[in-house]
KEBA-204821 format. One record per residue (C-alpha): residue in one letter; x, y, z; residue number from 1. Coordinates in steps of 0.05 Angstrom, whole numbers, always signed. Example, Ala and Ser with C-alpha at 12.3 -4.5 7.8 and 13.67 -1.06 7.14 Angstrom:
REC;type;u;v;w;seq
REC;A;+246;-90;+156;1
REC;S;+273;-21;+143;2
END
This chain:
REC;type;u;v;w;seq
REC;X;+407;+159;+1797;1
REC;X;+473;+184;+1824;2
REC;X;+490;+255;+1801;3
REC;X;+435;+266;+1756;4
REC;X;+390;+335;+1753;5
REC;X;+316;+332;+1782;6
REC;X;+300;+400;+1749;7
REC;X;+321;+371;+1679;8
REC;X;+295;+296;+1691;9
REC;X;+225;+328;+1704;10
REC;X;+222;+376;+1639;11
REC;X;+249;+304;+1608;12
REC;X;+183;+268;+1643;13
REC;X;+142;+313;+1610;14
REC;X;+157;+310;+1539;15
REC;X;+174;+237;+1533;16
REC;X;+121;+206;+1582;17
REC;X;+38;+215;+1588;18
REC;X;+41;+256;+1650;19
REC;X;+57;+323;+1633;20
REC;X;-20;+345;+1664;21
REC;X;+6;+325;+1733;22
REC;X;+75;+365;+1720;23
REC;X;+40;+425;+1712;24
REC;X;-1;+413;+1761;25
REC;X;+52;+395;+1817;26
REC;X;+96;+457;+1790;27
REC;X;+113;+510;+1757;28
REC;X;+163;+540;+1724;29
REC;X;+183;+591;+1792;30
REC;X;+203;+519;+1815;31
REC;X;+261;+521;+1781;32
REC;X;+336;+546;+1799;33
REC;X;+356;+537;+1727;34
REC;X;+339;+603;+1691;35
REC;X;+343;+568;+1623;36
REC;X;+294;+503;+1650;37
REC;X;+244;+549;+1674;38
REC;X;+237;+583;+1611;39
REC;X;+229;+512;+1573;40
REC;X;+182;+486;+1630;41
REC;X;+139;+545;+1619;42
REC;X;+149;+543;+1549;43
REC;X;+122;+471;+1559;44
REC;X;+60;+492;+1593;45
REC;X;+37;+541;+1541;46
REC;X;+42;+481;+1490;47
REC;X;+11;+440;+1533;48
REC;X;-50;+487;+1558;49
REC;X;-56;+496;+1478;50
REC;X;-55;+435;+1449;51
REC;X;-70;+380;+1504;52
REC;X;-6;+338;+1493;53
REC;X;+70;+335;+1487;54
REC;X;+117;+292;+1447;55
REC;X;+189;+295;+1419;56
REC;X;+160;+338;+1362;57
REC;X;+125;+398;+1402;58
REC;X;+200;+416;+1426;59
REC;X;+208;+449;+1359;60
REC;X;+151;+496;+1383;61
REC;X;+195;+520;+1437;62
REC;X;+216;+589;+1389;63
REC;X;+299;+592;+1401;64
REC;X;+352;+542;+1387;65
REC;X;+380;+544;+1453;66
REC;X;+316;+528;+1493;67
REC;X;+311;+468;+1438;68
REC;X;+380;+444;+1450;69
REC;X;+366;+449;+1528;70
REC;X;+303;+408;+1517;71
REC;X;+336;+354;+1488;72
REC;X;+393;+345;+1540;73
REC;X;+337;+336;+1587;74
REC;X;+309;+288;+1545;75
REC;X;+372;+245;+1531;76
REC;X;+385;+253;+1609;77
REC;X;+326;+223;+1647;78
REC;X;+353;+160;+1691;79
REC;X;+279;+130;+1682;80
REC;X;+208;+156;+1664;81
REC;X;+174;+117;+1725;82
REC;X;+211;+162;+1768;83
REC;X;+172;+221;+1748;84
REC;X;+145;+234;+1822;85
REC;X;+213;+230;+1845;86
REC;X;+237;+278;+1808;87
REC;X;+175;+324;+1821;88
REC;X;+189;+326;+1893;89
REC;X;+261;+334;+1895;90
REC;X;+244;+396;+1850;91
REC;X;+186;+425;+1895;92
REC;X;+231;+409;+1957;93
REC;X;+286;+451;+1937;94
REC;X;+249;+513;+1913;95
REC;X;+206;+513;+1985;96
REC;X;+275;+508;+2019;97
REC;X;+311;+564;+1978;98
REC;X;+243;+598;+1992;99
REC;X;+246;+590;+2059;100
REC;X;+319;+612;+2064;101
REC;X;+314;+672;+2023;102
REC;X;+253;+692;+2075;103
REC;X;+297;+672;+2139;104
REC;X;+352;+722;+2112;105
REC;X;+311;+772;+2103;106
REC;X;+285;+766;+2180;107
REC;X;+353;+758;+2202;108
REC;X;+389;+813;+2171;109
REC;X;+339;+855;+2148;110
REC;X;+324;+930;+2186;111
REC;X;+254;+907;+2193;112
REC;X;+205;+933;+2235;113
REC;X;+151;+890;+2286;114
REC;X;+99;+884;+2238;115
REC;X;+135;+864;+2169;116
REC;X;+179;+811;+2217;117
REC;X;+107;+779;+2229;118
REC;X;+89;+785;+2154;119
REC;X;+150;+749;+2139;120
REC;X;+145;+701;+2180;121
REC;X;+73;+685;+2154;122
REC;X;+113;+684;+2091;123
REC;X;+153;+626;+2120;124
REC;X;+101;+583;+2144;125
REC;X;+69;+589;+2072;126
REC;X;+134;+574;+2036;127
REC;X;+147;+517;+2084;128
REC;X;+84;+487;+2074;129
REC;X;+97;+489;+2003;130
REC;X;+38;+474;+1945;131
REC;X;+4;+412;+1978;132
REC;X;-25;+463;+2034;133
REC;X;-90;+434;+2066;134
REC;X;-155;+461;+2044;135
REC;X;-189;+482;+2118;136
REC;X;-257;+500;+2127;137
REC;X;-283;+528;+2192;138
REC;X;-347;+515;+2223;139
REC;X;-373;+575;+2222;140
REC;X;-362;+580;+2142;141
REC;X;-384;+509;+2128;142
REC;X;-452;+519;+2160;143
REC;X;-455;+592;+2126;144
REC;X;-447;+559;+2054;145
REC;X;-500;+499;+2081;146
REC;X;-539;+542;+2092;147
REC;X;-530;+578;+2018;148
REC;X;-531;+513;+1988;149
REC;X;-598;+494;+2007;150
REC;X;-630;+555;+1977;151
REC;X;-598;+540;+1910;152
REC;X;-621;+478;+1870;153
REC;X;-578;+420;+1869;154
REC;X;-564;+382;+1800;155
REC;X;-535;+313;+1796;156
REC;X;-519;+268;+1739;157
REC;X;-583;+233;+1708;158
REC;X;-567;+163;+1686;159
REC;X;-637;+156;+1647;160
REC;X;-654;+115;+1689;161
REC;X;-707;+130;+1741;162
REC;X;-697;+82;+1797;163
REC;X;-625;+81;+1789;164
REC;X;-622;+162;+1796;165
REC;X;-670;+157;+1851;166
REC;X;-628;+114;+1894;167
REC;X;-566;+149;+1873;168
REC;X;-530;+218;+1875;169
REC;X;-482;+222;+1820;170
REC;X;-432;+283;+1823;171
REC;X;-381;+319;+1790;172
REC;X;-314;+287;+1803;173
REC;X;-340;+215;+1832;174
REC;X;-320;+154;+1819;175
REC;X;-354;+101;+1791;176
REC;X;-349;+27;+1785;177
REC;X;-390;-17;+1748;178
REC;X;-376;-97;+1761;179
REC;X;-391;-156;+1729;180
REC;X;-375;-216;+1706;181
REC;X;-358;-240;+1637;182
REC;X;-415;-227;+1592;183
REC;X;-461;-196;+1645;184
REC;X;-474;-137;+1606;185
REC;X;-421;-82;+1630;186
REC;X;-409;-55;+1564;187
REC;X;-477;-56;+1535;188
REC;X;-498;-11;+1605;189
REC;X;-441;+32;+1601;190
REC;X;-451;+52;+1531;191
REC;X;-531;+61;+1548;192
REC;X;-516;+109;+1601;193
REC;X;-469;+142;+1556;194
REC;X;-520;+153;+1507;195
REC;X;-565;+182;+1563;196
REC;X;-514;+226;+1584;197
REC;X;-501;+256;+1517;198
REC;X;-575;+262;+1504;199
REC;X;-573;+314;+1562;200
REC;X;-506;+351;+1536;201
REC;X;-453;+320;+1568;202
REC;X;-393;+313;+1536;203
REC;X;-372;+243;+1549;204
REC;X;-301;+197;+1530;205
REC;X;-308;+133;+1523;206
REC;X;-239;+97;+1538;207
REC;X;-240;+27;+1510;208
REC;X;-180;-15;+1521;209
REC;X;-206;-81;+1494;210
REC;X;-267;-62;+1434;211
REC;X;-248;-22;+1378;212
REC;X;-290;+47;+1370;213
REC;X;-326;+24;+1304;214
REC;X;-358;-41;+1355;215
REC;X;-369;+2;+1399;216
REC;X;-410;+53;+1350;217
REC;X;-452;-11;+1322;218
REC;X;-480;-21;+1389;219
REC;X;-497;+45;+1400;220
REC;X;-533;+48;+1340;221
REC;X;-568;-6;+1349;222
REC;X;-586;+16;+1421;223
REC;X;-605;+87;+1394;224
REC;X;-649;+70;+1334;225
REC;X;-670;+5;+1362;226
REC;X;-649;-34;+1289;227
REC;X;-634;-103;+1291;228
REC;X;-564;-118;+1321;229
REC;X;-558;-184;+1299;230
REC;X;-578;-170;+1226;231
REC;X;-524;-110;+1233;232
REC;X;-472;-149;+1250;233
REC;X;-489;-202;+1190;234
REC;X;-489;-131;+1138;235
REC;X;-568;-147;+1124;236
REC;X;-598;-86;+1145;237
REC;X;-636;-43;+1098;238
REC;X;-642;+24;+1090;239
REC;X;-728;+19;+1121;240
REC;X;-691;-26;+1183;241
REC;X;-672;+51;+1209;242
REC;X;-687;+122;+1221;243
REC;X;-640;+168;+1185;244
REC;X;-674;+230;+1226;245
REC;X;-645;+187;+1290;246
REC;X;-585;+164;+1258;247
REC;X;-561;+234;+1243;248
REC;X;-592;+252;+1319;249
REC;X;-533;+207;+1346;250
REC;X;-484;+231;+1299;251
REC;X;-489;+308;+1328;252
REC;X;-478;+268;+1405;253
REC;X;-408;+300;+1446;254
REC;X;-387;+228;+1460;255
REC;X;-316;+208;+1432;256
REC;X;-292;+142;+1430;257
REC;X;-217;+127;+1440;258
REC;X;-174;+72;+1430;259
REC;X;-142;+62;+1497;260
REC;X;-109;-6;+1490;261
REC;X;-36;-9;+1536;262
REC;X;-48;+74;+1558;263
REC;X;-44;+96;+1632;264
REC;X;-86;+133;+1678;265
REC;X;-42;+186;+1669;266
REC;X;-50;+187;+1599;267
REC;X;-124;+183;+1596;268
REC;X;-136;+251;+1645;269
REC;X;-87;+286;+1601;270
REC;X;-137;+262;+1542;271
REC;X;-199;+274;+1584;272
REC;X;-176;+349;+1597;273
REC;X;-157;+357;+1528;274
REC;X;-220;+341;+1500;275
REC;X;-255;+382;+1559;276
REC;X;-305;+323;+1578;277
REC;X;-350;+318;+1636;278
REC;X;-350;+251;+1636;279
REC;X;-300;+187;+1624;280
REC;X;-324;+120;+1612;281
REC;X;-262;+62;+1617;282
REC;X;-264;-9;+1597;283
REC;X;-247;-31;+1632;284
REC;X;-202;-24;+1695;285
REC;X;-157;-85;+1697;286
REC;X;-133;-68;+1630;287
REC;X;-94;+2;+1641;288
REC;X;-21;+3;+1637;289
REC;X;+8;+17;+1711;290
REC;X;+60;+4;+1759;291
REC;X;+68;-53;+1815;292
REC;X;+98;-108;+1843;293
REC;X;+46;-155;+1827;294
REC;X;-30;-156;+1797;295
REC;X;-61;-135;+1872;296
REC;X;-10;-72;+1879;297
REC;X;-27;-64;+1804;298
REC;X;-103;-47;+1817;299
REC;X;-90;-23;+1876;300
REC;X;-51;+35;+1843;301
REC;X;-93;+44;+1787;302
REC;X;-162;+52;+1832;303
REC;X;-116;+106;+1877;304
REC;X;-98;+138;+1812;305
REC;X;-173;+146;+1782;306
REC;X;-200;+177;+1848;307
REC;X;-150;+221;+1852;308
REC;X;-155;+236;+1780;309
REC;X;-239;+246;+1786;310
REC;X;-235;+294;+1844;311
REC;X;-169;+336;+1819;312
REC;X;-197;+341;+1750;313
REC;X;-280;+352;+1775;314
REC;X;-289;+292;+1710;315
REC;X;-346;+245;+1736;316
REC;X;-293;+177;+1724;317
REC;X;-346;+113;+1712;318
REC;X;-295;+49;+1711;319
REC;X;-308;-24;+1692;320
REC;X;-288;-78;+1734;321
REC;X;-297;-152;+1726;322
REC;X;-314;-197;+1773;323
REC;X;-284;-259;+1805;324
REC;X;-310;-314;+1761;325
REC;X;-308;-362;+1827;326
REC;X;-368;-331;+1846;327
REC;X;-408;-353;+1786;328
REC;X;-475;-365;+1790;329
REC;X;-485;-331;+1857;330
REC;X;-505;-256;+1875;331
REC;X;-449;-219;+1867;332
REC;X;-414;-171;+1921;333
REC;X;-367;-119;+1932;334
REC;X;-317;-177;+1954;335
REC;X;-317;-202;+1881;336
REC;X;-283;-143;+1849;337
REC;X;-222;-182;+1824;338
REC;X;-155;-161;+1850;339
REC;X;-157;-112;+1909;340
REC;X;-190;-87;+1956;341
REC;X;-181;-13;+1945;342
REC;X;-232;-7;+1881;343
REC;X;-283;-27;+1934;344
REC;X;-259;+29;+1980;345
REC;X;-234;+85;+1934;346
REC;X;-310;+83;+1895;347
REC;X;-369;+137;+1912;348
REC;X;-408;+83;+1878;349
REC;X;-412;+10;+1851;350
REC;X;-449;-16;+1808;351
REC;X;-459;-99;+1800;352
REC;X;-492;-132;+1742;353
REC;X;-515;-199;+1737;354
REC;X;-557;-243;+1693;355
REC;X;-612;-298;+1733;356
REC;X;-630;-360;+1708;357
REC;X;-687;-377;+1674;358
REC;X;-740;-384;+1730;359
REC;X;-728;-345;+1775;360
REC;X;-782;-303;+1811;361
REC;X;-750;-234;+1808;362
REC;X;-767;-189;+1750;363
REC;X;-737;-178;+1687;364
REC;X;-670;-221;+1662;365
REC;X;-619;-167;+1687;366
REC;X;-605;-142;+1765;367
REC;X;-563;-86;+1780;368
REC;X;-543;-87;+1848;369
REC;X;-525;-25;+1895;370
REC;X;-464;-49;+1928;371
REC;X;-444;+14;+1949;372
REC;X;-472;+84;+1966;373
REC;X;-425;+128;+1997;374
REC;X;-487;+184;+1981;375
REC;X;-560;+143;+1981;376
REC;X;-588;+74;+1995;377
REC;X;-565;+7;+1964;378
REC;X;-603;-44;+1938;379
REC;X;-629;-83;+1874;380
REC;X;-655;-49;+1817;381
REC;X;-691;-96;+1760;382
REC;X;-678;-93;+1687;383
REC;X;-699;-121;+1618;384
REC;X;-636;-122;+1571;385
REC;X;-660;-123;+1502;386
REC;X;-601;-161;+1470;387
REC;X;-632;-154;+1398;388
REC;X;-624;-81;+1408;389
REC;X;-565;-74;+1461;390
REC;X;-616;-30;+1510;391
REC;X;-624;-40;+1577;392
REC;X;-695;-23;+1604;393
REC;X;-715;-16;+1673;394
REC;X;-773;-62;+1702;395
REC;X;-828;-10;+1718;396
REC;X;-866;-28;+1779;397
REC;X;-944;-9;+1792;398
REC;X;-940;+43;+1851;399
END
């Protein structure tokens, strides 16, 4: 990369690869030294904060011929698209420093009096600790809002299911991992509690890397209006085998289902955003597109990469995760998640699913086990799963 522009490799980033959200978010377009790149990185941002996306196309959209022509240099330019952070740096780096030179000038050879040298020099500090500034909270002001908070009530996510919601304390911007393994039901729960979430107005985005949409939407049906799934799947319903008052109930949900297959992290928070959802559903984790060395740094980048994306974003992130299949048979633990270690430490929350043999004493055919509580108790929560139907019900215990 010997030579080449980081102010022009970035602007190239952002049109040509999936993470123009974190661009604008790391920068913006007083970043740049370049008169004519800041005008196309900010024309970039309007596009973007307009439309939810960038390609090779929206550079058309840019208004004159020059700012096109300067757009596609820094398109034709970029050493390499994975070096997107790079690039990102070496752009924020320089601005802070001809910040922080500009500032020192003006102390040095300025006629300034006591008081603006100390402003300045305030000014300094700021520009030297450039946008990634900690967020500080003093004593004083975190009991103050405590206090606040406990006057005002407190609303978490509601999976629909009582147990589960009493046990847990779903927020905005956690994350979420549900684990299983093969054919333990991971699918079938996560599209239940999206179902449950949409009943109560969220918006949700489904992210499926593996089922196509329309599978996805037969389940849900048959989960929703309780018809037949088998005899769906065989094309033998008929028309009494439904409810067209709850068929056209589901129809009016905010979930949207996406084809995910091969896309990145990156890629699927620009999406979230776009479509303005509250929460994103992925399946499952193992499957995104990323960087590393090998599988382990793989996951290991990908679970960094969703937490960070749930809190920056304030999108409650739910992730599926399979399970080591050595372990089959057995009650499963946090030590199965297949791949790395970080998933287990990154989560707020995680979620294991299993199926017991016929026999055994516990109730109901399904246990989801609390692995994980960074917020309530963990534990083993007992379900029916309805396979005819695709619904998962929860064992309801005499008090």
């Amino acid at each position: 990369m010997i030579g080449y522009d980081p102010e022009a490799a970035v602007i190239g980033c952002a049109i040509l690869d999936e993470h123009a959200g974190e661009l604008f978010a790391e920068l913006s377009e007083n970043d740049f030294a370049s008169e004519s790149l800041s005008e196309v990185f900010a024309g970039l941002r309007r596009i973007w904060n307009k439309t939810g996306r960038l390609d090779g196309a929206c550079v058309k959209s840019l208004g004159s011929e020059e700012l096109v022509n300067v757009a596609i240099a820094c398109c034709e330019t970029v050493p390499s698209l994975s070096g997107w952070r790079i690039y990102a740096k070496a752009v924020k780096d320089a601005a802070v420093k001809r910040r922080a030179e500009k500032i020192a000038g003006e102390i040095a050879f300025g006629d300034l009096a006591v008081e603006e040298i100390e402003k300045k020099v305030t000014e300094l500090n700021q520009a030297m600790g450039g946008a990634d500034e900690a967020q500080t909270v003093s004593m004083t002001d975190g009991v103050l809002s405590w206090m606040t908070s406990q006057t005002e009530r407190k609303e978490y996510l509601k999976t629909g299911f009582s147990r589960l919601d009493k046990y847990s304390y779903i927020d905005r911007g956690d994350f979420v991992v549900i684990g299983g393994r093969p054919s333990a039901g991971k699918t079938a729960f996560s599209l239940n509690l999206t179902l449950n979430f949409a009943r109560q107005g969220h918006r949700v985005a489904y992210f499926s890397l593996e089922t196509s949409p329309q599978k996805l939407v037969e389940r849900m049906v048959a989960a929703w209006c309780e018809t037949d799934f088998e005899r769906m799947k065989r094309r033998q319903l008929e028309s009494r085998d439904y409810d067209p008052e709850l068929l056209d109930a589901l129809a009016q949900l905010p979930i949207t289902l996406v084809q995910a297959a091969g896309r990145t992290v990156g890629w699927i928070r620009n999406e979230a955003v776009r479509l303005k959802a509250e929460i994103v559903m992925i399946d499952y984790l193992s499957l995104l597109r990323g960087t590393g060395r090998d599988r382990y740094e793989l996951v290991t980048n990908l679970s960094l990469e969703l937490h960070e994306m749930a809190q920056r974003t304030g999108i409650t992130v739910f992730a599926l995760s399979q399970l080591n299949r050595g372990g089959a048979g057995k009650v499963p633990s946090m030590e199965d998640i297949r791949e790395s270690g970080q998933v287990e430490q990154d989560a707020d929350l995680i979620l294991l699913l299993y199926k017991r043999e016929e026999g055994s004493s516990d109730p109901g055919n399904e246990t989801v086990v609390i692995g994980k509580n960074k917020e309530g108790q963990c534990g083993d929560l007992y379900f029916w799963f309805d396979g005819q139907h695709q619904k998962f019900n929860e064992v309801n215990f005499t008090q």
